[in-house]
N, C-alpha and C positions, 0 to 999 in steps of 0.2 A: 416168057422171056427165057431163052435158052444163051446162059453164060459159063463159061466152064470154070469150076471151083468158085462158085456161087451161090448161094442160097435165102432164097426169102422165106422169113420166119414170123408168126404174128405172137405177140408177147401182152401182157397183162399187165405189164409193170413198165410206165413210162421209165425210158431211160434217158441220162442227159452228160453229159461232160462239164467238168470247168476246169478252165485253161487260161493259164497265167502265164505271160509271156515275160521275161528279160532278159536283155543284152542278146544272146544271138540263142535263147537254150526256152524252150516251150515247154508248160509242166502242163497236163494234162491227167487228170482226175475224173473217175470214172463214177456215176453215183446212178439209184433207181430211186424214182422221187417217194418223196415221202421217209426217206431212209435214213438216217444221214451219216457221213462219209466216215470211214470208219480209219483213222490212225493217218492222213494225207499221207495217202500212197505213193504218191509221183514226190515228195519231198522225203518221207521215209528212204524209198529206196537211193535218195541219192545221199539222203545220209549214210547209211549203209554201204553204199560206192567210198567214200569217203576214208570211213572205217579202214574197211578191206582194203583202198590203196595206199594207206597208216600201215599196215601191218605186211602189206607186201613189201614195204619199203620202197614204195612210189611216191617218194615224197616230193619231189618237184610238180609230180601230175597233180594230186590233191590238193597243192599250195596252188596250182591253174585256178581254178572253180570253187576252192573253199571260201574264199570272200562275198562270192556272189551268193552260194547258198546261205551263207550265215545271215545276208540280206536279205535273202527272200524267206528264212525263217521270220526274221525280225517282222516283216511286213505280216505277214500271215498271224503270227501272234499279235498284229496291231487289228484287226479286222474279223479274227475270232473269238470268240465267248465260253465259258463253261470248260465243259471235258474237250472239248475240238482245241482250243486253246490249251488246257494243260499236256492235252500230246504232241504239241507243235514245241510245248516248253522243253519236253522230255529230250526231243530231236536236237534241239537249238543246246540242250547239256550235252548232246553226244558230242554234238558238230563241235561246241568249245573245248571236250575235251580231247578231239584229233588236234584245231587247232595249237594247243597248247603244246601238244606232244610234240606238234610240227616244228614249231618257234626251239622248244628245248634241244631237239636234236643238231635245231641251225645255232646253239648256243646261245641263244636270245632271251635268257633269266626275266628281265625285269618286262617284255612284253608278255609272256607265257604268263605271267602272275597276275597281270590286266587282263588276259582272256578268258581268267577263269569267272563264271558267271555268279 
């Protein structure tokens, strides 16, 4: 089969996806079996987006999405176990403490004090 910028590869290490879908935004997580998932990447990095649009002073954009993620930390700490679970808690401290910063900046004292976890 000739495709251009293509390539068939044969691997040793079953590979597989899982993929969590809400509201309009797909997280996709990449794993090799037997391994297991190391820090939820596709939740990481949107914490991390998060952050960064915090400190860009994007704060209208990161107020878009940060409800949604703070939900779908929420669920993922409801459905993981162990150290997978304590790093989804670590995410779910960052996420509330953008939130918080968010709310304080909009002058919002007495919610910012409820978000903090």
């Amino acid at each position: 089969m000739k495709t251009p910028n293509a390539e068939i590869r044969i691997h040793r290490v079953t590979l597989y996806n899982s993929i969590y879908g809400a509201d309009q935004d797909v997280l996709v997580n990449q794993h090799a079996y037997g391994i297991a998932p190391n820090d939820a990447p596709a939740l990481a990095a949107q914490v991390r987006r998060a952050r960064l649009d915090y400190q860009a002073c994007l704060y209208s954009k990161a107020g878009t999405y940060l409800p949604c993620l703070l939900a779908r930390l929420g669920s993922a700490s409801a459905v993981l176990e162990g150290d997978d679970r304590l790093r989804v808690h670590a995410l779910a401290a960052d996420a509330y403490h953008v939130a918080a910063g968010l709310l304080l900046k909009h002058d919002d004292h007495g919610l910012a004090i409820i978000t903090m976890p």
